[in-house]
MMTF fields as JSON, N, C-alpha, C and O atoms, coordinates in Angstrom:
{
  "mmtfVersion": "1.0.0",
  "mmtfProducer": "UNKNOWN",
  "numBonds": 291,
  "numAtoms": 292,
  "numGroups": 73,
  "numChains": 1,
  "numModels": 1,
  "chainsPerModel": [1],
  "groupsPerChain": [73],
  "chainIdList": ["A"],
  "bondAtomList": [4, 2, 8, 6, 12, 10, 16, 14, 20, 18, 24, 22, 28, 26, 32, 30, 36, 34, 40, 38, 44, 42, 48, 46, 52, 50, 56, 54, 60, 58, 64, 62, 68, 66, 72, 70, 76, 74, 80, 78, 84, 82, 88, 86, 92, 90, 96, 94, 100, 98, 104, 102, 108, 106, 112, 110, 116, 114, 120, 118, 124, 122, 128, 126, 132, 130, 136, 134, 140, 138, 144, 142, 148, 146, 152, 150, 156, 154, 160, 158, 164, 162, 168, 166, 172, 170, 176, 174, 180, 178, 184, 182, 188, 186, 192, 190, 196, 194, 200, 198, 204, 202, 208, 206, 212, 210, 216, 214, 220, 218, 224, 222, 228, 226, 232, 230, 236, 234, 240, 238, 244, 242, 248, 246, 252, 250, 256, 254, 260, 258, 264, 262, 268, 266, 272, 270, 276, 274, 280, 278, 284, 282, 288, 286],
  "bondOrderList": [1, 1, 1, 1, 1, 1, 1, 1, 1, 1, 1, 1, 1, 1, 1, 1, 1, 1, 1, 1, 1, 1, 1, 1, 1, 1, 1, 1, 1, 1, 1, 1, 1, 1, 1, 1, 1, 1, 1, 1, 1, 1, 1, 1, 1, 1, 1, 1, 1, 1, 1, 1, 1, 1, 1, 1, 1, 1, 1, 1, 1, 1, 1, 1, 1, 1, 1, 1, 1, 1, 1, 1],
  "groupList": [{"groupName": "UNK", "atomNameList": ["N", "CA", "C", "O"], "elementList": ["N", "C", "C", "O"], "formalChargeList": [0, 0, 0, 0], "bondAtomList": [1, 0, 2, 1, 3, 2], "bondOrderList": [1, 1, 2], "singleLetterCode": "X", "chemCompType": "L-PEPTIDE LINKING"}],
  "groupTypeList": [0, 0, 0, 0, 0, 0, 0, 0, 0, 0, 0, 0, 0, 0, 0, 0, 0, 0, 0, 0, 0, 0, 0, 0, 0, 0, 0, 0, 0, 0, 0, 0, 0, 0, 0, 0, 0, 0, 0, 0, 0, 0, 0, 0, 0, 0, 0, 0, 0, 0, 0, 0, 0, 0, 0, 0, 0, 0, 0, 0, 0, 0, 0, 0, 0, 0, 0, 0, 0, 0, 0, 0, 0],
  "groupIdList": [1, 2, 3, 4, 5, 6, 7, 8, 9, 10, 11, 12, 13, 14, 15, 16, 17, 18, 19, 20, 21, 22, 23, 24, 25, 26, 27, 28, 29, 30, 31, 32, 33, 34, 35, 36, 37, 38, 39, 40, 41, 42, 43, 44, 45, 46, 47, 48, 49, 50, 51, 52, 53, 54, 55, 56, 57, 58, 59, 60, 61, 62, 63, 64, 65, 66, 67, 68, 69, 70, 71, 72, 73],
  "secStructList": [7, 3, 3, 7, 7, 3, 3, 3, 3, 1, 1, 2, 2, 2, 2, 2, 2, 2, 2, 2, 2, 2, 2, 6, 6, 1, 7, 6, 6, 6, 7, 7, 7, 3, 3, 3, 3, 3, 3, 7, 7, 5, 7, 6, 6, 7, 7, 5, 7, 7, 3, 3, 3, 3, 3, 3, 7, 3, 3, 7, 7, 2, 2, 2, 2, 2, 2, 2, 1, 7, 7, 7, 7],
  "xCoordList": [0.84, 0.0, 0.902, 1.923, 0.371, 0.92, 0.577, -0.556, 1.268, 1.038, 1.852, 3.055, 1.452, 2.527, 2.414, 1.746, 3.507, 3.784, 4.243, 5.227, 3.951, 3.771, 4.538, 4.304, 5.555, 5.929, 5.834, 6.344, 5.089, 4.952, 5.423, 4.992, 6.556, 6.857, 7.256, 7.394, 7.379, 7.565, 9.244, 9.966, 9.831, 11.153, 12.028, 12.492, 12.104, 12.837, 13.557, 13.142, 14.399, 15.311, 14.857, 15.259, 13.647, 13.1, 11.788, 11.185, 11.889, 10.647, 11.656, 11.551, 13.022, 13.798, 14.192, 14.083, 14.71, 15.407, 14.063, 14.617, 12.919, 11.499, 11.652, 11.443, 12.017, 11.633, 12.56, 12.224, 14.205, 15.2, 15.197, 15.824, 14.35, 13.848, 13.321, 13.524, 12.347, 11.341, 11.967, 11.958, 12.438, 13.393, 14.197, 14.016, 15.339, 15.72, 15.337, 16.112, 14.019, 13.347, 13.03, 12.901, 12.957, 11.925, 13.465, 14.655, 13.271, 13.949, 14.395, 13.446, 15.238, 15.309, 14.454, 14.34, 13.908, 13.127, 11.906, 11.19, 11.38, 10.259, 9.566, 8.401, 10.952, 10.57, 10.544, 11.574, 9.124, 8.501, 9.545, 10.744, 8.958, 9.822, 9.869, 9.112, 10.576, 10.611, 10.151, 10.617, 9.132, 8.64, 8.792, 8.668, 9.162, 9.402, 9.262, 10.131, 8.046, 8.308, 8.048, 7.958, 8.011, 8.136, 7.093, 6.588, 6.684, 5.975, 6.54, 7.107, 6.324, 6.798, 4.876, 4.319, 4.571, 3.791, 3.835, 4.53, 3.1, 3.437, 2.097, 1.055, 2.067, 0.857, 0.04, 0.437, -0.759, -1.254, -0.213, -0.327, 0.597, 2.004, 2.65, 3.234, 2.726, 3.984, 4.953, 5.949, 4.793, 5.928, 6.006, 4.947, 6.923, 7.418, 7.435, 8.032, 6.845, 6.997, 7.523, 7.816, 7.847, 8.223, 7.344, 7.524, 6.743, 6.33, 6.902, 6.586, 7.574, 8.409, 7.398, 6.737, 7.495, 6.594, 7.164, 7.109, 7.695, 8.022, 6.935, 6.214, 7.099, 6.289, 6.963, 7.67, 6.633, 7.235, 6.607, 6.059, 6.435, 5.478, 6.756, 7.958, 5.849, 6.647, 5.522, 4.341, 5.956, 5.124, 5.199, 6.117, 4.135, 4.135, 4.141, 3.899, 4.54, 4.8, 3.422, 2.436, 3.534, 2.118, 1.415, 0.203, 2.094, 1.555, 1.004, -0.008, 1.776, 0.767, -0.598, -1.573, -0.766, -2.044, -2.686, -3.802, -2.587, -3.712, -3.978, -5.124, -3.216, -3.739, -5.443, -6.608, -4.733, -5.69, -7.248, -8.402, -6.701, -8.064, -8.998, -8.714, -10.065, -11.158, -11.394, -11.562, -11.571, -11.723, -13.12, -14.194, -12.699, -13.282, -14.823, -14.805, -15.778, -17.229, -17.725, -18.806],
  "yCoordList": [-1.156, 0.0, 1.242, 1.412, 2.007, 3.598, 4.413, 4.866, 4.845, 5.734, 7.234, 7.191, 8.327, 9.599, 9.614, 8.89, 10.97, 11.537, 12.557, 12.602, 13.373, 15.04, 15.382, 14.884, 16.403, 17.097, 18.728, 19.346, 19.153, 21.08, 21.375, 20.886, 22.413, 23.206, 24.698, 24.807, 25.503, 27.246, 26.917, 27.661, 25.845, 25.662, 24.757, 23.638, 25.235, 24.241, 22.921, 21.762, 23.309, 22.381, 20.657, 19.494, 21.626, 20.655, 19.355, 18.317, 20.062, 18.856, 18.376, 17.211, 19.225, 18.1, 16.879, 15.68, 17.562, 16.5, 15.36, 14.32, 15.076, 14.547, 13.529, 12.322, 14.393, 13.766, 12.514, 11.364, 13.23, 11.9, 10.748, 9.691, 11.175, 10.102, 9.189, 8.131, 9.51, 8.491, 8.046, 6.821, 8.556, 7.498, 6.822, 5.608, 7.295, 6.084, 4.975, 4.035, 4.733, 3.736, 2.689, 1.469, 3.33, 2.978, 1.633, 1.898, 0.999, 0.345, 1.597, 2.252, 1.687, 2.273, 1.725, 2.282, 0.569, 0.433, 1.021, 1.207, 1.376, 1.508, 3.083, 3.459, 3.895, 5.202, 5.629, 5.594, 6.137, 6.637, 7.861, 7.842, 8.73, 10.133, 11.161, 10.884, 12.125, 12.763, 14.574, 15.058, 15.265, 16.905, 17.526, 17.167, 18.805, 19.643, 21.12, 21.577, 22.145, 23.165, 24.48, 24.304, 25.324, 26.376, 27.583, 27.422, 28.49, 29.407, 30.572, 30.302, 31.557, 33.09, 34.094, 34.532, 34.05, 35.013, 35.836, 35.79, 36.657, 38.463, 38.557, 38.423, 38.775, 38.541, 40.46, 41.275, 40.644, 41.931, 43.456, 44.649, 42.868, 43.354, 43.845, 44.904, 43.392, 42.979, 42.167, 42.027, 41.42, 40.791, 38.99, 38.612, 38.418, 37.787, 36.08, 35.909, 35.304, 34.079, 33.322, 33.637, 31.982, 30.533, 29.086, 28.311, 29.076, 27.645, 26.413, 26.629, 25.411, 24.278, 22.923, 22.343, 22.682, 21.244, 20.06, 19.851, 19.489, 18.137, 16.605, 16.042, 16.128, 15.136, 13.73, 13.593, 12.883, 11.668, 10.579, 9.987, 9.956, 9.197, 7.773, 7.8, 6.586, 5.774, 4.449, 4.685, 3.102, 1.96, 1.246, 1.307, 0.473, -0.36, -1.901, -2.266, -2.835, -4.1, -4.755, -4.646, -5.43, -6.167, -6.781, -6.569, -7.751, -8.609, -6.961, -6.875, -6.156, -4.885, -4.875, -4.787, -4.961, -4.592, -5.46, -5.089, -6.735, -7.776, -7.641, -7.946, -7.284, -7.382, -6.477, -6.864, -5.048, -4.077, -4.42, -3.993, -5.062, -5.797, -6.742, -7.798, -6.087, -7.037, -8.249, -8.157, -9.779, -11.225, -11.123, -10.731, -11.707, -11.624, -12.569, -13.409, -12.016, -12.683, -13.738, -14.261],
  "zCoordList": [0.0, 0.0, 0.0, 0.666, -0.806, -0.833, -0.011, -0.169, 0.995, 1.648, 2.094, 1.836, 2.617, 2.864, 4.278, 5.017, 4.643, 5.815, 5.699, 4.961, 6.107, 6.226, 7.619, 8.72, 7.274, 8.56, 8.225, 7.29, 9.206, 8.613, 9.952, 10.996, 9.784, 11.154, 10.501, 9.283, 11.14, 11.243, 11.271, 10.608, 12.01, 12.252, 11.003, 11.218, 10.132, 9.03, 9.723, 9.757, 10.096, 10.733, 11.453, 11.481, 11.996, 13.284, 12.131, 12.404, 11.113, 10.279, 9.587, 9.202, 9.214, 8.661, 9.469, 9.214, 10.575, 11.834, 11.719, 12.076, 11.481, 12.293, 10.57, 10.444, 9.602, 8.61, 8.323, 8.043, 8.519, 8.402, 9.503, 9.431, 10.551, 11.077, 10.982, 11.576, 10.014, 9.605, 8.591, 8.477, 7.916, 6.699, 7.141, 7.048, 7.761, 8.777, 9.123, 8.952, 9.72, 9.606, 8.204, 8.301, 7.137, 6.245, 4.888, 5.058, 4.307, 3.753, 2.049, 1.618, 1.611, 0.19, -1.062, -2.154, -0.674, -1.783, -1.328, -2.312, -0.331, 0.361, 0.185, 0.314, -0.206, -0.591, -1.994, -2.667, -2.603, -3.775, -3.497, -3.775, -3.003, -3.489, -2.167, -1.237, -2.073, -1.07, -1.752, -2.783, -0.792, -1.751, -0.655, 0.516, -1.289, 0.079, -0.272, -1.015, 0.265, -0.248, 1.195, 2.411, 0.638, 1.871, 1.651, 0.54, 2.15, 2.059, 3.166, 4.225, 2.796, 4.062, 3.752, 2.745, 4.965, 4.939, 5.807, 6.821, 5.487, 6.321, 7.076, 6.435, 8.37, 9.219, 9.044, 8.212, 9.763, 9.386, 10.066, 9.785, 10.865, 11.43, 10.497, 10.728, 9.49, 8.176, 8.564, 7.854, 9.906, 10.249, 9.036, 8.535, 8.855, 8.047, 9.0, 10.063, 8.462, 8.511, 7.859, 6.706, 8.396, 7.006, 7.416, 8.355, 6.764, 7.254, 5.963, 4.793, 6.249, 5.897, 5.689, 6.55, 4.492, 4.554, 3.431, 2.219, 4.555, 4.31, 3.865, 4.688, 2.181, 2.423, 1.914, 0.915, 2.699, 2.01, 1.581, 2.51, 0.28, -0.204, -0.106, -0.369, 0.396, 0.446, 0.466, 0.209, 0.776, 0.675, 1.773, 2.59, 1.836, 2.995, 2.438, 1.287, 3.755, 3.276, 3.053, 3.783, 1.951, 1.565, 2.581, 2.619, 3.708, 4.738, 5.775, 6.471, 5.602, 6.641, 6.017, 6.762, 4.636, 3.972, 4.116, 4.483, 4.007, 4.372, 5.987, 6.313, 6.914, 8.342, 8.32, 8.413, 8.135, 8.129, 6.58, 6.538, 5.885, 4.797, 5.735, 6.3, 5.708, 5.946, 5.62, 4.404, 6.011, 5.608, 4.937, 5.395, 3.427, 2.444, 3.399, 4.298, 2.776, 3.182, 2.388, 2.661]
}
């Protein structure tokens, strides 16, 4: 099964640190692709933000997918 994981933080650093974590875990064949983009917005202050978003599309092991599949009727 195909599935993602999303890390969004204001702190770049800290969704990267969260993200190579989870790859860490994950096998190299197991990861589809890694996206990552950023945004800055200006609050009514004019003050300046970043928000960081990390996503990672990757797969799960087939025997995970039959656990969570319902027994055919």
């Amino acid at each position: 099964m195909i599935q993602v994981k999303e890390f969004i933080d204001t702190d770049t650093s800290y969704a990267e640190k969260q993200a190579n974590l989870f790859l860490a875990g994950l096998k190299d064949s197991q990861v589809i692709s890694v996206r990552y983009g950023s945004v800055v917005k200006a609050n009514s202050s004019r003050v300046e933000s970043q928000r960081s978003a990390i996503l990672v599309v990757y797969k799960t092991a087939d025997k995970e997918r039959k656990k969570k599949e319902p027994a055919d009727a």
